[in-house]
Jmol script that loads the backbone (N, CA, C; Angstrom):
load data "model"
ATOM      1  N   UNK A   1       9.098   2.579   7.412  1.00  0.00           N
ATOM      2  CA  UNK A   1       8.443   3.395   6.406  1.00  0.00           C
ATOM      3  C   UNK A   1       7.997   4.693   7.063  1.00  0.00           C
ATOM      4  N   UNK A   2       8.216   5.749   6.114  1.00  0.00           N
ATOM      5  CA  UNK A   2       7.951   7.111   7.040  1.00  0.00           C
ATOM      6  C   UNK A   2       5.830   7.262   6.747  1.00  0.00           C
ATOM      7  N   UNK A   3       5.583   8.330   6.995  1.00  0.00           N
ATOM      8  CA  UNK A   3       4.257   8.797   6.553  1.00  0.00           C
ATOM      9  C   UNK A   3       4.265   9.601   5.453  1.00  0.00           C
ATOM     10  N   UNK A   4       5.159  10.022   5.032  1.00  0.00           N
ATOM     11  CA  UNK A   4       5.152  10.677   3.575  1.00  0.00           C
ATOM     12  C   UNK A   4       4.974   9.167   2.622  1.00  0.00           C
ATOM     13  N   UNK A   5       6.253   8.395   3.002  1.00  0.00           N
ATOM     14  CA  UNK A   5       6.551   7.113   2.251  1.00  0.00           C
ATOM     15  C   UNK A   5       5.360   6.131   1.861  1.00  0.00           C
ATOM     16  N   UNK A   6       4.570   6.193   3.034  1.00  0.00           N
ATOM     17  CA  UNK A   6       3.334   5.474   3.138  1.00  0.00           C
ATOM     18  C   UNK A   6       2.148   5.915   2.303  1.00  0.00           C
ATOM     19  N   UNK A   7       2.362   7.293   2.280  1.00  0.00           N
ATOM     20  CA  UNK A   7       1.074   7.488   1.562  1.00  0.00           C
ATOM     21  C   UNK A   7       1.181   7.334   0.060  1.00  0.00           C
ATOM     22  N   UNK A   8       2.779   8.317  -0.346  1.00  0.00           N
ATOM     23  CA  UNK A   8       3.076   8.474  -1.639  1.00  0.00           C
ATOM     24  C   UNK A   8       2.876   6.751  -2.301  1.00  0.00           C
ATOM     25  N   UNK A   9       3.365   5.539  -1.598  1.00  0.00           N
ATOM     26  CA  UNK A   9       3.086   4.453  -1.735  1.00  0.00           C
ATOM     27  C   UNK A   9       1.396   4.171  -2.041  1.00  0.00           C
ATOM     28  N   UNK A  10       0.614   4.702  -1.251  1.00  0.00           N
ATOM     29  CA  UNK A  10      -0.416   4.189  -1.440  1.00  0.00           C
ATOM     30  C   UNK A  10      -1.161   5.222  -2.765  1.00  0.00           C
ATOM     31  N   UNK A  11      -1.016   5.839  -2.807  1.00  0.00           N
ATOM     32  CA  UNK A  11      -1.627   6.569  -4.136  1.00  0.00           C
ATOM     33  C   UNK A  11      -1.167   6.082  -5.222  1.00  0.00           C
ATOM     34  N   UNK A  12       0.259   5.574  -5.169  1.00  0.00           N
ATOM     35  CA  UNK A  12       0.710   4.832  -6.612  1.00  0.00           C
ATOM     36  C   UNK A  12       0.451   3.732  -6.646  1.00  0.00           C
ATOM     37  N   UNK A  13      -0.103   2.614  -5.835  1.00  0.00           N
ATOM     38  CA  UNK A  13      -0.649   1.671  -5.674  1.00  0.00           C
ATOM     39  C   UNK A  13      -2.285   1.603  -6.385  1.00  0.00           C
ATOM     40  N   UNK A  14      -2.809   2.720  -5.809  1.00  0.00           N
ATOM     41  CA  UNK A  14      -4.377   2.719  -5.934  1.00  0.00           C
ATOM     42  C   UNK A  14      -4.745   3.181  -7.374  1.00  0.00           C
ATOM     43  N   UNK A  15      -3.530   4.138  -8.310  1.00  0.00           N
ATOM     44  CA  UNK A  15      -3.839   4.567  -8.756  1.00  0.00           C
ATOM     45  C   UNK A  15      -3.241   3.188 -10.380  1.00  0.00           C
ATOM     46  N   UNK A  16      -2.412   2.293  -9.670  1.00  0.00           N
ATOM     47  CA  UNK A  16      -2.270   0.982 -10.396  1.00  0.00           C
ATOM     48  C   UNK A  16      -1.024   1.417 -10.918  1.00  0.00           C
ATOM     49  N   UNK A  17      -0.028   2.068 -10.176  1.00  0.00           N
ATOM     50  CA  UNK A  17       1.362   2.504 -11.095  1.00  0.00           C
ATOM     51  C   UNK A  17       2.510   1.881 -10.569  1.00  0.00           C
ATOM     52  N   UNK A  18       2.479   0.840 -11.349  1.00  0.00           N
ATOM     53  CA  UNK A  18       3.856   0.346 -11.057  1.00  0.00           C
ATOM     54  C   UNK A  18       5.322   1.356 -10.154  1.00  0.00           C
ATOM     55  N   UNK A  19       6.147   1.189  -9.466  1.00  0.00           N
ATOM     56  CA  UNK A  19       6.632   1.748  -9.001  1.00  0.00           C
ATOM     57  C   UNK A  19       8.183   2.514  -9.869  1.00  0.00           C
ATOM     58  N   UNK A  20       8.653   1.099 -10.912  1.00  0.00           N
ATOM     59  CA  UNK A  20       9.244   1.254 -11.827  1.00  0.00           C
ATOM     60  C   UNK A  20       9.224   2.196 -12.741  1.00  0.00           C
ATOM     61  N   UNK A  21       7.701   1.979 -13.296  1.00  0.00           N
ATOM     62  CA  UNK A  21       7.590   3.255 -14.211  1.00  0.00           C
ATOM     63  C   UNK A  21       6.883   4.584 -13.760  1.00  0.00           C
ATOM     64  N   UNK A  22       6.394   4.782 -12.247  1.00  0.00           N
ATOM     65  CA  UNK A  22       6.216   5.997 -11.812  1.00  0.00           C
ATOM     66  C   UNK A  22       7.828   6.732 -12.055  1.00  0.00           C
ATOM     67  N   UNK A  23       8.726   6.304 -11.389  1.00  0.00           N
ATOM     68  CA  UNK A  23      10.538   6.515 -11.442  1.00  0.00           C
ATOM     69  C   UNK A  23      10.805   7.074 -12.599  1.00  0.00           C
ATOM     70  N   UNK A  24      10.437   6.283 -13.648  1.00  0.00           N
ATOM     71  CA  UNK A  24      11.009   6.878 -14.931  1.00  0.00           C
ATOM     72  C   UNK A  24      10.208   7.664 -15.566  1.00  0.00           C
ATOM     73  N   UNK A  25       8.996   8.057 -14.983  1.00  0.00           N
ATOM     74  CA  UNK A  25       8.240   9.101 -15.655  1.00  0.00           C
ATOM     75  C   UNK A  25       8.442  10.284 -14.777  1.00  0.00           C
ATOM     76  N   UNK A  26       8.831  10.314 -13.458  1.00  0.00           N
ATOM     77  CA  UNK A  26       9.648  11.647 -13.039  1.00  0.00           C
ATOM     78  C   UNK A  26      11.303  11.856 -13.055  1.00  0.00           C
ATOM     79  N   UNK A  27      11.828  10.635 -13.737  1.00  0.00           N
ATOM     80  CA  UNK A  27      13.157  10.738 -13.962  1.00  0.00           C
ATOM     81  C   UNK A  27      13.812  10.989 -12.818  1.00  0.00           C
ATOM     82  N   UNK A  28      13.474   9.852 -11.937  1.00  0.00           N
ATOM     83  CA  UNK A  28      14.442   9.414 -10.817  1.00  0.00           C
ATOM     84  C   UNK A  28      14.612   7.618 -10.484  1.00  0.00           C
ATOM     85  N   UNK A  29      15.215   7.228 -10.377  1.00  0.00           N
ATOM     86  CA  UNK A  29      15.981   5.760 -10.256  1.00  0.00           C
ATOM     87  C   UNK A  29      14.890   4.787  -9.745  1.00  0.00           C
ATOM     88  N   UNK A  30      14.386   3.876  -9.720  1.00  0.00           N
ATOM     89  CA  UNK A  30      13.318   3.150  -9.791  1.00  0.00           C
ATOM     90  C   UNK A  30      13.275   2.781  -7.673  1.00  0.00           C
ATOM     91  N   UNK A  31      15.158   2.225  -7.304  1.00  0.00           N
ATOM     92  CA  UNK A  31      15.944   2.273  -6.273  1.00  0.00           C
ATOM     93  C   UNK A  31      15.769   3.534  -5.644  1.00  0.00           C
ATOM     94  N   UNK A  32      15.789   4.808  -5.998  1.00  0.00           N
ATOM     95  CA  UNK A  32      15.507   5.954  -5.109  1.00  0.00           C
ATOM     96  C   UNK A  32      13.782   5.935  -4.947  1.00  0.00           C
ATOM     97  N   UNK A  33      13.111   5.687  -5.869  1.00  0.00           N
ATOM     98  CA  UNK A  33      11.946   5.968  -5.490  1.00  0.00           C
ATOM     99  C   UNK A  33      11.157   5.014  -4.341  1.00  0.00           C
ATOM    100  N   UNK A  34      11.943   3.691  -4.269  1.00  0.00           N
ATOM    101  CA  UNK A  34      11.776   2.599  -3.713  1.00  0.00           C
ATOM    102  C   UNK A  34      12.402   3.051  -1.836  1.00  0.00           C
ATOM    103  N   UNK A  35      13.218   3.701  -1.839  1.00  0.00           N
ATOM    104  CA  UNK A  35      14.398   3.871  -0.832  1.00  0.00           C
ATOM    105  C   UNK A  35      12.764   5.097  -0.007  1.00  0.00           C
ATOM    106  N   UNK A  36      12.521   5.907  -1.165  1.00  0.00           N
ATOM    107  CA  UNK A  36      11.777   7.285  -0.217  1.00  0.00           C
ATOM    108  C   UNK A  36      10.228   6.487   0.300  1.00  0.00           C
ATOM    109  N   UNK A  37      10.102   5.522  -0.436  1.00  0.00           N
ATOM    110  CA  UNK A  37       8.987   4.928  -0.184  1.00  0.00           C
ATOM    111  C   UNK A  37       9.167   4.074   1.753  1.00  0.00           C
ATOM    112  N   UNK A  38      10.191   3.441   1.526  1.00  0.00           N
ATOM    113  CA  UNK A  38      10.305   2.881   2.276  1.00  0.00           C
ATOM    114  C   UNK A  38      10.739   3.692   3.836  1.00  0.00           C
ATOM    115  N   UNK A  39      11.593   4.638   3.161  1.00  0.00           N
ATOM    116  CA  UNK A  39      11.781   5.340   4.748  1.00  0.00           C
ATOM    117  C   UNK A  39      13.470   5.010   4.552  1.00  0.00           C
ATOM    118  N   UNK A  40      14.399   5.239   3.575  1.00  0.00           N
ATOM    119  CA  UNK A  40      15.410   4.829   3.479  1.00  0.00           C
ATOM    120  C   UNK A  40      16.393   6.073   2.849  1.00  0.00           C
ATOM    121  N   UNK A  41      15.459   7.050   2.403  1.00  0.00           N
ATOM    122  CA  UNK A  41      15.978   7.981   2.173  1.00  0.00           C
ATOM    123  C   UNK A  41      15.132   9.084   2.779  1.00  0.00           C
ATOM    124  N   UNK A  42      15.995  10.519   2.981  1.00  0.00           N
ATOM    125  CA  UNK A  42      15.042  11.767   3.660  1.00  0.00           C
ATOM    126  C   UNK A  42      14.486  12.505   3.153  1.00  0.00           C
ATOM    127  N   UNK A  43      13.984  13.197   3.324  1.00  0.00           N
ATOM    128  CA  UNK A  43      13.186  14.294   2.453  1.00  0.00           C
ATOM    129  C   UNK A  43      12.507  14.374   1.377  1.00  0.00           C
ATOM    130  N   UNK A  44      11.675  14.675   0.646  1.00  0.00           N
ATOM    131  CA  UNK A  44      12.641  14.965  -0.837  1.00  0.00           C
ATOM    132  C   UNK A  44      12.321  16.433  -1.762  1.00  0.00           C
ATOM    133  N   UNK A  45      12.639  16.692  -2.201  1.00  0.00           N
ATOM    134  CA  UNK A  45      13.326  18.087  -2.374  1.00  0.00           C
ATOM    135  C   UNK A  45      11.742  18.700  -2.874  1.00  0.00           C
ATOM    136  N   UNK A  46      11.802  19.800  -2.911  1.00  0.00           N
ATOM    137  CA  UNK A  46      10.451  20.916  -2.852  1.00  0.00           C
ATOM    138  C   UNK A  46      10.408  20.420  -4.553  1.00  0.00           C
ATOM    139  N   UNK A  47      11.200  20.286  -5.367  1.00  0.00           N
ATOM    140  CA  UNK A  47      10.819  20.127  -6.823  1.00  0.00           C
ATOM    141  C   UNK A  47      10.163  18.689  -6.812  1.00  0.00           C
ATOM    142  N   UNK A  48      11.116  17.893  -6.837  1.00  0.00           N
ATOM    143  CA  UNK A  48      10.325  16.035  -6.332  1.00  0.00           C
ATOM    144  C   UNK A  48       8.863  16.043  -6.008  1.00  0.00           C
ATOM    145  N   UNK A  49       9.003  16.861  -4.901  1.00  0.00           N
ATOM    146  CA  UNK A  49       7.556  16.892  -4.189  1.00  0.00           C
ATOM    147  C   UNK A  49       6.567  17.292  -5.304  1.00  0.00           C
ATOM    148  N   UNK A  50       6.716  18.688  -5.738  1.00  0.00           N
ATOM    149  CA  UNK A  50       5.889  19.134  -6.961  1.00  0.00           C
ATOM    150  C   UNK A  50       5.722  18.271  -8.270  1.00  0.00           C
ATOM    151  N   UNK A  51       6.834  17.597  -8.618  1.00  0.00           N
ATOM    152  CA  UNK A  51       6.700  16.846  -9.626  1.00  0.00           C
ATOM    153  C   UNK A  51       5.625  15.442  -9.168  1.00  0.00           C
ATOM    154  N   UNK A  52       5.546  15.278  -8.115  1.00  0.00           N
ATOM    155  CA  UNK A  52       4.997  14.075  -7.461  1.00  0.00           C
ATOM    156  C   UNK A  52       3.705  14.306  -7.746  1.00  0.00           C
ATOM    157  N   UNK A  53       3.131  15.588  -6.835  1.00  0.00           N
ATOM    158  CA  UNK A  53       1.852  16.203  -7.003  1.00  0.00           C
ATOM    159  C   UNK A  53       1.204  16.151  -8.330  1.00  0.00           C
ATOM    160  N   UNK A  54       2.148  16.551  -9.487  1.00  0.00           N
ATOM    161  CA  UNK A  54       1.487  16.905 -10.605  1.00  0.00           C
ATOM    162  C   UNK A  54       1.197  15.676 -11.522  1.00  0.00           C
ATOM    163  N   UNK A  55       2.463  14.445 -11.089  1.00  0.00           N
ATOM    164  CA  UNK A  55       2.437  13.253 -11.576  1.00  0.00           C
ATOM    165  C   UNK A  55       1.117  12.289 -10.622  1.00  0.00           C
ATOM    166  N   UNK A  56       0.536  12.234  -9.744  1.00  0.00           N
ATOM    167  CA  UNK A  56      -0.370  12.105  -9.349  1.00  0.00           C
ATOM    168  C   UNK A  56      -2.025  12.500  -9.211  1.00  0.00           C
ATOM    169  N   UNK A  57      -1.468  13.589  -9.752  1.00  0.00           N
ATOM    170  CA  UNK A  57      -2.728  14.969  -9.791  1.00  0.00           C
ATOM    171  C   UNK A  57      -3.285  15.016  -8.781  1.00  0.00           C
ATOM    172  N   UNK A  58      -2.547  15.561  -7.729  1.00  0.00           N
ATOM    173  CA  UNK A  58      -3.046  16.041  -6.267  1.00  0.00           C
ATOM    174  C   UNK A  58      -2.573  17.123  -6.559  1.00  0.00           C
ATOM    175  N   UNK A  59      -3.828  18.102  -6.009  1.00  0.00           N
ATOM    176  CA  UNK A  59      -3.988  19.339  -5.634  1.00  0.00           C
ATOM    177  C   UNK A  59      -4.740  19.651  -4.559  1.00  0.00           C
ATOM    178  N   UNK A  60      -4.416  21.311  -4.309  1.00  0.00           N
ATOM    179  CA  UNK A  60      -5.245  22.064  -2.892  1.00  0.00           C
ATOM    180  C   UNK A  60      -5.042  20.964  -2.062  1.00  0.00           C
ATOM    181  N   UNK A  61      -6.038  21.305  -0.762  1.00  0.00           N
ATOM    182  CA  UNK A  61      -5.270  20.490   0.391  1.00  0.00           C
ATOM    183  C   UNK A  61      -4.487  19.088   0.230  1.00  0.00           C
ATOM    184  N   UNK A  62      -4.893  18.072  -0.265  1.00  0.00           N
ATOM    185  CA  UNK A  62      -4.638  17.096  -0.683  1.00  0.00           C
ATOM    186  C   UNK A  62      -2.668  17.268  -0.897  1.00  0.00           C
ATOM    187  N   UNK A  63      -2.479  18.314  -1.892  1.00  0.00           N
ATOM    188  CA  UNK A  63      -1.131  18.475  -2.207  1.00  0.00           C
ATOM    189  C   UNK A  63      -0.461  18.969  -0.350  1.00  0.00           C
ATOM    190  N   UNK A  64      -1.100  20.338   0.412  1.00  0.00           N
ATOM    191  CA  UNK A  64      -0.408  20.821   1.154  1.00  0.00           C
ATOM    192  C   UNK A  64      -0.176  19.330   2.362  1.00  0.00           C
ATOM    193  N   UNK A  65      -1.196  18.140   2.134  1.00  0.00           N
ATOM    194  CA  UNK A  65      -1.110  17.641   3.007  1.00  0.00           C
ATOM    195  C   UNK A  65       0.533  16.716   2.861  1.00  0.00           C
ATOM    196  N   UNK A  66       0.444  16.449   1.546  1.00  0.00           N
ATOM    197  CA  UNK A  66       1.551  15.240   1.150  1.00  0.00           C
ATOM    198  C   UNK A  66       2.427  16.460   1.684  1.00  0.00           C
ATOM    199  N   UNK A  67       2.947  18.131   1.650  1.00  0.00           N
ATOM    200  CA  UNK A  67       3.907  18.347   1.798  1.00  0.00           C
ATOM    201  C   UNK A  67       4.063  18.427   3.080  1.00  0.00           C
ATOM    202  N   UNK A  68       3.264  18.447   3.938  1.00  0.00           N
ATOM    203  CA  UNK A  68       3.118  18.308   5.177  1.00  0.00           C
ATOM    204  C   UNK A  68       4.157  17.372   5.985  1.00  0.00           C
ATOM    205  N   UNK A  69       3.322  15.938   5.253  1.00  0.00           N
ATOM    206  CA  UNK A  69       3.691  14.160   5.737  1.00  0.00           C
ATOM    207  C   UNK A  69       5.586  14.595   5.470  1.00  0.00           C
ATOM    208  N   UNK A  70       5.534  15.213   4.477  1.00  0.00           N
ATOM    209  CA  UNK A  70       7.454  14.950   3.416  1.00  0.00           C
ATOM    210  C   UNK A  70       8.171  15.739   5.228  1.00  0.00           C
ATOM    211  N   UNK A  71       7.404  17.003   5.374  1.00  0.00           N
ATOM    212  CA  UNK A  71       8.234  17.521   6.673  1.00  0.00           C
ATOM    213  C   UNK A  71       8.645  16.599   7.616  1.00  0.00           C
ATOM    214  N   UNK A  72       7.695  15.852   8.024  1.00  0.00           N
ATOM    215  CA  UNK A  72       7.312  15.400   9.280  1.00  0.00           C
ATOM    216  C   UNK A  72       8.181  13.736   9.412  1.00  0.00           C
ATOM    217  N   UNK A  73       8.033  13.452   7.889  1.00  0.00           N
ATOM    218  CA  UNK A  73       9.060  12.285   7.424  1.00  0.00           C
ATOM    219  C   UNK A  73      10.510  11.780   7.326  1.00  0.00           C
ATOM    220  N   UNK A  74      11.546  12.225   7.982  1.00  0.00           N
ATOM    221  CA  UNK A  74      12.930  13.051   7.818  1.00  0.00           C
ATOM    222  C   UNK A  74      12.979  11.441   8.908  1.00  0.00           C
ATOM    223  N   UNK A  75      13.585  10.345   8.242  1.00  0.00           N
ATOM    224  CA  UNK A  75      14.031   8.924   9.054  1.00  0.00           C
ATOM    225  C   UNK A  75      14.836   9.193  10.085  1.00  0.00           C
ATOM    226  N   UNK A  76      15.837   9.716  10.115  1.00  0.00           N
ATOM    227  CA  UNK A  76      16.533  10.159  11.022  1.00  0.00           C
ATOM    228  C   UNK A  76      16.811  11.230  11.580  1.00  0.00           C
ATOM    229  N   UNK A  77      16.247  11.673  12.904  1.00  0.00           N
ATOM    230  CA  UNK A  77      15.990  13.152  12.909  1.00  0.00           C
ATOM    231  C   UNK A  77      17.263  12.935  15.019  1.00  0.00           C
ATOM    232  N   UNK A  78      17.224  14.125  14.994  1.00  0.00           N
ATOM    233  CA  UNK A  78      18.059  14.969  16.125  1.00  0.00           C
ATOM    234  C   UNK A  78      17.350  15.888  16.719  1.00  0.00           C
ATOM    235  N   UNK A  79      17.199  15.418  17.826  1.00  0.00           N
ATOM    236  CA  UNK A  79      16.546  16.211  18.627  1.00  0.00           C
ATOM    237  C   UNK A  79      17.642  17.181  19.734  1.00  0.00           C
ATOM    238  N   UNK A  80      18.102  18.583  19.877  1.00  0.00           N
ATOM    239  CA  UNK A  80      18.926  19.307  20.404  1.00  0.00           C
ATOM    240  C   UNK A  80      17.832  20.000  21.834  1.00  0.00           C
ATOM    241  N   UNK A  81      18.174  19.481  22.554  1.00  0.00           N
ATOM    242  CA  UNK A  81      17.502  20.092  23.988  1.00  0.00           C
ATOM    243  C   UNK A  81      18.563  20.958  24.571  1.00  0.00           C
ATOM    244  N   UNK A  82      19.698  21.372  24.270  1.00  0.00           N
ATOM    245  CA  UNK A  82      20.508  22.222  25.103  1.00  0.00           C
ATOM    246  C   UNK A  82      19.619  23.257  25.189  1.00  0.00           C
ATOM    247  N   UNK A  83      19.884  23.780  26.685  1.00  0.00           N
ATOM    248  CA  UNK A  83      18.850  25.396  26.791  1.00  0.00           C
ATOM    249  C   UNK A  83      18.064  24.905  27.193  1.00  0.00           C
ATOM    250  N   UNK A  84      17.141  23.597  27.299  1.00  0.00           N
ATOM    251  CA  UNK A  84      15.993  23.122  27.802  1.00  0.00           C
ATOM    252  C   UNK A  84      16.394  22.687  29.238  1.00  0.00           C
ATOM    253  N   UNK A  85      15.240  21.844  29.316  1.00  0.00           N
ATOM    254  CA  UNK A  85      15.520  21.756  31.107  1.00  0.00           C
ATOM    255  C   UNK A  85      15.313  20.083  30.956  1.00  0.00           C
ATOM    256  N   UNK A  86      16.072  19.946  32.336  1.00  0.00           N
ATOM    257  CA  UNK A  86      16.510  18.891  32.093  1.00  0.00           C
ATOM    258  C   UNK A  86      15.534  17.779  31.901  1.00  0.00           C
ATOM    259  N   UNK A  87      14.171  17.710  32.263  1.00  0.00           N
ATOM    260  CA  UNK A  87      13.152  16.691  31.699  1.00  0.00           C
ATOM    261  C   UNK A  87      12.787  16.430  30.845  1.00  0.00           C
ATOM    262  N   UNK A  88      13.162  17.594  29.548  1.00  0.00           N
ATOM    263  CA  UNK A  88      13.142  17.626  28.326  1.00  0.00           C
ATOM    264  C   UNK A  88      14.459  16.951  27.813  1.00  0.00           C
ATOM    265  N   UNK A  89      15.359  16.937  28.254  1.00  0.00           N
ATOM    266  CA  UNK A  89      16.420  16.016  27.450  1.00  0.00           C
ATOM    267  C   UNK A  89      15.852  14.427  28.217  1.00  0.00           C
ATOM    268  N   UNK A  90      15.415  14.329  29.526  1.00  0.00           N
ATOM    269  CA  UNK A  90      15.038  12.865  29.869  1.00  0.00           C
ATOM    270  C   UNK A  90      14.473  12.623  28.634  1.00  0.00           C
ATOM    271  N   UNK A  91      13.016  13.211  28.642  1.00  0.00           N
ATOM    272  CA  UNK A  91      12.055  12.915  27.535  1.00  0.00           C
ATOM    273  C   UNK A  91      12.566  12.602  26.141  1.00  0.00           C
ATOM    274  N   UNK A  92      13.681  13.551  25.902  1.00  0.00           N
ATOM    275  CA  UNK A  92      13.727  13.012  24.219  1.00  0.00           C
ATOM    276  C   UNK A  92      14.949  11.908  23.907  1.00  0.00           C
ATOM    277  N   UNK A  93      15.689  11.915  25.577  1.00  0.00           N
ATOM    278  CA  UNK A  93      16.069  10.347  25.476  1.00  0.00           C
ATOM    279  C   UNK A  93      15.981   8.735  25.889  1.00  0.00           C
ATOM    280  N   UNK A  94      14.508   9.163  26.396  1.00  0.00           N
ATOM    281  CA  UNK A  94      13.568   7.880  26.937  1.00  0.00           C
ATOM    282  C   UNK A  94      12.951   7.303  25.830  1.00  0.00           C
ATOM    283  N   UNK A  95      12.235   8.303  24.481  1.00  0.00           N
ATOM    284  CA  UNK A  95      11.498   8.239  23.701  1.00  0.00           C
ATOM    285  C   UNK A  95      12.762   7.448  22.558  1.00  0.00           C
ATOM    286  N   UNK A  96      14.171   8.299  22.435  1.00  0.00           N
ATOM    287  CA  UNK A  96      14.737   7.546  21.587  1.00  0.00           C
ATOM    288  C   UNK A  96      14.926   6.016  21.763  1.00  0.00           C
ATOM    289  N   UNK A  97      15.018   5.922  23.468  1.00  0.00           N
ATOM    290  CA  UNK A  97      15.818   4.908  23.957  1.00  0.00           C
ATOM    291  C   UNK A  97      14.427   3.447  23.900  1.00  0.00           C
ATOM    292  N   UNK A  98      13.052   4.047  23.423  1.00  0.00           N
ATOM    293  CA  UNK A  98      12.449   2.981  24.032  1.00  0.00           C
ATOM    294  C   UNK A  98      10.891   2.959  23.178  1.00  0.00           C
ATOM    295  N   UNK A  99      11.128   3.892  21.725  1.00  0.00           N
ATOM    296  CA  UNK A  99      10.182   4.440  20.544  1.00  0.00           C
ATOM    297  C   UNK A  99       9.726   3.027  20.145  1.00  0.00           C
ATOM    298  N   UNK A 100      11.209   2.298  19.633  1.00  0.00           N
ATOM    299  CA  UNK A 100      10.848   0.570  19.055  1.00  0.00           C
ATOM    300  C   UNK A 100       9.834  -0.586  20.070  1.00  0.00           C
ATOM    301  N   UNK A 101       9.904  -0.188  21.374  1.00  0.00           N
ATOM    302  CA  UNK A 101       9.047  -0.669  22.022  1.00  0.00           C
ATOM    303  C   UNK A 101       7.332  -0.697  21.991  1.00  0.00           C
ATOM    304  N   UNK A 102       7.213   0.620  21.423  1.00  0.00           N
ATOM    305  CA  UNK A 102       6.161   1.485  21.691  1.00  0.00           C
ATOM    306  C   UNK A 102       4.968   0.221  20.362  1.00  0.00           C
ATOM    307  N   UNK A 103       3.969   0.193  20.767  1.00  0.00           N
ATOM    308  CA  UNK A 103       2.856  -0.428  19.377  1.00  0.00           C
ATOM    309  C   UNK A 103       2.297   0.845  18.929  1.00  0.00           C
ATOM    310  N   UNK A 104       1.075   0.815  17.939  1.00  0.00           N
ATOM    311  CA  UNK A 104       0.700   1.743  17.172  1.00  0.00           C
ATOM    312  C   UNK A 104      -0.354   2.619  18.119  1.00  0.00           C
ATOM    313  N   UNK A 105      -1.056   1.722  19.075  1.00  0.00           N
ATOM    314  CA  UNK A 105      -2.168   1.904  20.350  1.00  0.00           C
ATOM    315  C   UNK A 105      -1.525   3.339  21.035  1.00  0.00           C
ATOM    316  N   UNK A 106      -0.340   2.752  21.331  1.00  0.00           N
ATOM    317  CA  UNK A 106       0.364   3.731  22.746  1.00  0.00           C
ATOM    318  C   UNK A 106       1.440   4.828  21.299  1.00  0.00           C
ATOM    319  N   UNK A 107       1.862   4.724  20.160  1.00  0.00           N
ATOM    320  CA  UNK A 107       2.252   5.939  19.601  1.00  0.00           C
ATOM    321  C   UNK A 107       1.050   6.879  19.102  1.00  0.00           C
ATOM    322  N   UNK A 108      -0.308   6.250  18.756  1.00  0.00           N
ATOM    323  CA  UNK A 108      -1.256   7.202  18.671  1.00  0.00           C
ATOM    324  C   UNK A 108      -1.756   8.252  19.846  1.00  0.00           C
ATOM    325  N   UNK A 109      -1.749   7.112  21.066  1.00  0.00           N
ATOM    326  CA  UNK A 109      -1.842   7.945  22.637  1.00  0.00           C
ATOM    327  C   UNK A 109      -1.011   9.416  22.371  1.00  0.00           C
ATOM    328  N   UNK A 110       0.394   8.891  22.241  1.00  0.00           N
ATOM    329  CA  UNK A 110       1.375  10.143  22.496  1.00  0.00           C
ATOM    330  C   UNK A 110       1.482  10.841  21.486  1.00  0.00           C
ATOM    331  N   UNK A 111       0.760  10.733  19.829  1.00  0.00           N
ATOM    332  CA  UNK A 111       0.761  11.502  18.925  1.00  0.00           C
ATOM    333  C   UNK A 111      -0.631  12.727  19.709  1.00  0.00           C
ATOM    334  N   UNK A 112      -1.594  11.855  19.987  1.00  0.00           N
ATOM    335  CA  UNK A 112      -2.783  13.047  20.152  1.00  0.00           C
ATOM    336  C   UNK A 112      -2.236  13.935  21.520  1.00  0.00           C
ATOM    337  N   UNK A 113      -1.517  13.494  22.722  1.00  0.00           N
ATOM    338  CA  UNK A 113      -1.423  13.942  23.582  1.00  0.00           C
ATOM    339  C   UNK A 113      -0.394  15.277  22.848  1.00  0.00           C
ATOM    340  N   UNK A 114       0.564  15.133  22.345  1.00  0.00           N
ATOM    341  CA  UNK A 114       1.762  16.017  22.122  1.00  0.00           C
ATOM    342  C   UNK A 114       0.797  17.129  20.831  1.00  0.00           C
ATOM    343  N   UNK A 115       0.122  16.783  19.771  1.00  0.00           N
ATOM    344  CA  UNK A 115      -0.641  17.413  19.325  1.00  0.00           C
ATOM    345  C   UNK A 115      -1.588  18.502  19.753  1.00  0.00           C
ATOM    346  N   UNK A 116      -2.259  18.238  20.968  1.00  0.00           N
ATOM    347  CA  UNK A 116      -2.654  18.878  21.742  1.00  0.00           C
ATOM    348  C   UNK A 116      -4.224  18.587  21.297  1.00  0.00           C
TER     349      UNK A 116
END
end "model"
wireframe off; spacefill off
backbone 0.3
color backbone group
């Protein structure tokens, strides 16, 4: 599950909306909405997003944050280090090679560390 997926999940949860008929009240597939929830599909498009917002009634930060999570959410991402040096390609293929290992303890460590 991504962090966009997670949250958009939890607001339609809290807010008691079936997942089925959130889908058909923004007129997308009950299966796609299920797929972005989960982390099974990428992105979702700057309109989606807005329609989400407005179908939720999040606004001001609240909204910039969900569009935030949608960036940051992309399941399968590529990391291109050419031009970098070479500890930087170690790094982003130690992290691919060994992320599933990692618990939530030691990915928060390396979220605040890389955050700065």
């Amino acid at each position: 599950m991504t962090p966009f997926g997670a949250r958009i999940r939890s607001l339609r949860q809290a807010r008691g909306i079936a997942l089925k008929q959130m889908a058909a009240d923004l007129g997308v597939s009950s299966a796609y909405l299920s797929a972005l929830e989960h982390g099974h599909r990428g992105r979702p498009s700057w309109l989606l997003l807005q329609r989400i917002c407005g179908y939720l009634n999040i606004i001001w930060d609240d909204a910039e944050e969900l569009a935030e999570l949608a960036k940051l959410s992309h399941p399968r991402i590529t990391i291109d280090t050419a031009g970098l040096t070479p500890k930087a390609t170690l790094l982003a293929n130690e992290l691919s090679r060994r992320i599933t290992e990692l618990d939530d303890a030691r990915l928060e460590q390396l979220l605040r560390l890389l955050r700065g």
